[in-house]
C-alpha positions as CSV (number, residue, x, y, z in Angstrom):
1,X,110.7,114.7,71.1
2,X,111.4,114.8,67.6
3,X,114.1,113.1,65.5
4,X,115.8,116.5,65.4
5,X,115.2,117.8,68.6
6,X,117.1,114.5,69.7
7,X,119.9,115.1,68.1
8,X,120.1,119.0,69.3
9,X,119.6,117.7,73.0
10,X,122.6,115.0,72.5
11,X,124.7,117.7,70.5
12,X,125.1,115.0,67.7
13,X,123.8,115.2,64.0
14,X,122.6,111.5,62.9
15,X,119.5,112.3,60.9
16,X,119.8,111.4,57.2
17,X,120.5,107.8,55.2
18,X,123.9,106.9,53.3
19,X,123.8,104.3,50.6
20,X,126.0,101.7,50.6
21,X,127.8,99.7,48.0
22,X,128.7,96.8,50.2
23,X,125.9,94.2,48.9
24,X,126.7,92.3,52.4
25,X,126.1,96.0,54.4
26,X,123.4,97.5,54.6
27,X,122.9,101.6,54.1
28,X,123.4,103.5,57.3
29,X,119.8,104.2,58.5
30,X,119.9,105.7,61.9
31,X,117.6,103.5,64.8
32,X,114.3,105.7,65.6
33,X,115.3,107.5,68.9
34,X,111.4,106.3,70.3
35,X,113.0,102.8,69.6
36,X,116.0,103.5,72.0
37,X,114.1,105.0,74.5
38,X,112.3,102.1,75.0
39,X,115.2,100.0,75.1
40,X,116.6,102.1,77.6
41,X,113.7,102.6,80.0
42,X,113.6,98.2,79.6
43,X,116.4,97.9,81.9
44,X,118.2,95.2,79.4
45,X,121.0,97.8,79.5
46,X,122.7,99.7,82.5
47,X,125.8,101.8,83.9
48,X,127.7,98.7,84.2
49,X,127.3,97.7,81.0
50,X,129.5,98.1,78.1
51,X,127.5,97.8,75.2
52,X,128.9,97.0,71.1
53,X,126.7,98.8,68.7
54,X,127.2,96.7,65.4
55,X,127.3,99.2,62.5
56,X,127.1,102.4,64.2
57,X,127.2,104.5,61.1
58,X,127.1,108.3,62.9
59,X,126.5,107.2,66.4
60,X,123.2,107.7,67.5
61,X,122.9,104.3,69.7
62,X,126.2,104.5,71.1
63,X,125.9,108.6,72.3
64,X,121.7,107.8,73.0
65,X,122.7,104.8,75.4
66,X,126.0,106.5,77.2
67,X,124.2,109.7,77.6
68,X,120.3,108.2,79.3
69,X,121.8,104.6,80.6
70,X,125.3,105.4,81.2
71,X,127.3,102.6,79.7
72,X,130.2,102.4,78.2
73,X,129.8,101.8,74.1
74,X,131.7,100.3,71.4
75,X,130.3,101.7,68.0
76,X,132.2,99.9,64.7
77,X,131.7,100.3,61.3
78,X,133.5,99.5,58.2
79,X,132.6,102.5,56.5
80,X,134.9,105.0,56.9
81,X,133.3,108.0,56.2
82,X,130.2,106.9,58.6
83,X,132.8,106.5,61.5
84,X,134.7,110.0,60.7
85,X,131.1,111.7,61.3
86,X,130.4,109.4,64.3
87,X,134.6,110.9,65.7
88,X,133.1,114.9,64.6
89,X,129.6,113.8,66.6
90,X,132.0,112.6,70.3
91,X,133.7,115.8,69.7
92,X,130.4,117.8,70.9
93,X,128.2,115.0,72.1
94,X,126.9,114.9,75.8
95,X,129.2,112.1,77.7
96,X,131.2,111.6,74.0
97,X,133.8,110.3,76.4
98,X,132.2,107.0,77.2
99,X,132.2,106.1,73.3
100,X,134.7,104.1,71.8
101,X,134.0,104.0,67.6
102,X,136.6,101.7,65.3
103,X,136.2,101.3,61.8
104,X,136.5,97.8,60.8
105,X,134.6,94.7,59.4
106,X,131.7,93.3,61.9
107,X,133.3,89.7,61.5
108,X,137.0,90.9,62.1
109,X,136.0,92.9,65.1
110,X,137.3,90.8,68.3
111,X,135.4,92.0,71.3
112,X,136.5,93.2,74.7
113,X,135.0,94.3,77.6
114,X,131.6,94.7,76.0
115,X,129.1,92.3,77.2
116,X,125.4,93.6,75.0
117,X,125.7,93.0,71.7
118,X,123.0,95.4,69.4
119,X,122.0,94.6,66.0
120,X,119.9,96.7,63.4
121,X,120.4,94.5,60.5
122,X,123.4,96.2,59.8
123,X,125.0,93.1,57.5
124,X,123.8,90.0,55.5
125,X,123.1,86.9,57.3
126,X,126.3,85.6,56.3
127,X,128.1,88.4,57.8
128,X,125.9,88.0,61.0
129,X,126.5,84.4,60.9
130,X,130.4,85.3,61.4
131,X,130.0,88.2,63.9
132,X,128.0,84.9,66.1
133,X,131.1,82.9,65.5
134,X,133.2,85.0,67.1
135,X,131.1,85.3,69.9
136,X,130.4,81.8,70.7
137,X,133.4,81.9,72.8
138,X,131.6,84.3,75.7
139,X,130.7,82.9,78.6
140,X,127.8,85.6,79.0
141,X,126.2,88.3,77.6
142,X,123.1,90.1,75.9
143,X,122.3,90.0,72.3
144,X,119.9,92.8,71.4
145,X,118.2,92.4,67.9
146,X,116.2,95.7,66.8
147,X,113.7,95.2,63.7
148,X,115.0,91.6,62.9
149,X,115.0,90.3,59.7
150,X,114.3,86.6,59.5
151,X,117.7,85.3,58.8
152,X,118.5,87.3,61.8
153,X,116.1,85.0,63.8
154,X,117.0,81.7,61.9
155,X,120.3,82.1,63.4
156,X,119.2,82.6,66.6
157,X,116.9,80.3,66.6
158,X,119.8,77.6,65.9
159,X,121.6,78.6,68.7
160,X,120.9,76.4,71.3
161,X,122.7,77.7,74.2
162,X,120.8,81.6,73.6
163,X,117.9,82.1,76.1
164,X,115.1,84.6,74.6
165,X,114.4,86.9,77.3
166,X,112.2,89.8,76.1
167,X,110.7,91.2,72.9
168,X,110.1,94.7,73.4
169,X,107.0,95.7,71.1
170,X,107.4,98.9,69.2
171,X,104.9,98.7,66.5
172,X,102.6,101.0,68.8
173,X,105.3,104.1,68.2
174,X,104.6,104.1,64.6
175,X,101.2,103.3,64.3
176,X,101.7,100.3,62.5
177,X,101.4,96.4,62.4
178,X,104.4,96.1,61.4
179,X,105.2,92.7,63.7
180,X,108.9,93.9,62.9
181,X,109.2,96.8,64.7
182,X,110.3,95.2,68.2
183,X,113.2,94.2,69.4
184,X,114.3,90.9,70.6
185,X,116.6,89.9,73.4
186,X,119.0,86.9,74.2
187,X,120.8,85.8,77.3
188,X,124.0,84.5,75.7
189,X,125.4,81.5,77.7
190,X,128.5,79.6,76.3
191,X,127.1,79.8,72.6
192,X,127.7,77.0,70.3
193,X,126.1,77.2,66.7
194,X,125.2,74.2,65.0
């Protein structure tokens, strides 16, 4: 299916970029929906989960992943206009009721119930550097890292208490060799940075 077809069959509209002025955010670019359809058929996400979609901008992860998967989702963003559309989108959306959206800063945002963490570079490594701060104090969880950048990976490769599960290859869906398009995954356990 097509980028637009996607969005007709979720009842959402998430297509399009919006610039940003934030030099530690980065513009709202919406995650490929071949991208999240691979996540979801990987079984890193299910029903039971409750996942946080870092920088949500309009949506598309959180009413992609509660509408295939099932889980409960978390969408934040510090852009307010990004999170008003995302609010109009869960008016009409297919199971809108299983997303939760908050506008607020990344590194402010104290999580819950969620337990899979998913990042499309939405911030600096700085910012990311705070958001993993704040979740060193879970005993357990997922962090899921789509297209990461290499301060991205730095970080998480200074984590000593993160487990790499998976990497998910996605260069394949845009005929590429792009060794960027994948995503990574990490069994958090008790994190402690360095």
């Amino acid at each position: 299916m097509t980028e637009r077809e996607w969005d007709k069959r979720l009842r959402i509209r998430t297509i399009g970029r919006e610039d940003e002025d934030n030099p530690h955010y980065s513009p709202y670019e919406p995650t490929p929906y071949s991208v999240l359809q691979r996540l979801a058929d990987s079984g890193h996400i299910g029903r039971k989960d409750w996942l946080l979609d870092y920088g949500c901008g309009k949506g598309r992860v959180a009413f992609f992943m509660a509408a295939t998967v099932g889980c409960r989702v978390t969408g934040i963003d510090h852009s307010r206009k990004l999170i008003d559309m995302a609010r109009e989108n869960r008016k009409s959306a297919r199971l809108g009721d299983r997303v939760r959206l908050e506008c607020c800063l990344a590194e402010q945002y104290e999580a819950r119930n969620e337990n899979v963490f998913f990042f499309f570079n939405p911030f600096s490594g700085k910012v990311f550097e705070s958001v993993l701060r704040r979740l060193e104090k879970r005993d357990s969880g997922k962090l899921i890292l789509y297209y990461p950048s290499e301060e991205y990976m730095t970080w998480m490769n200074l984590m000593p208490e993160v487990e790499h599960i998976d990497t998910i290859d996605c260069g394949v869906l845009f005929n590429g060799k792009n060794d960027r398009e994948r995503i990574e995954v990490f069994r958090l356990r008790n994190i402690e940075l360095m």
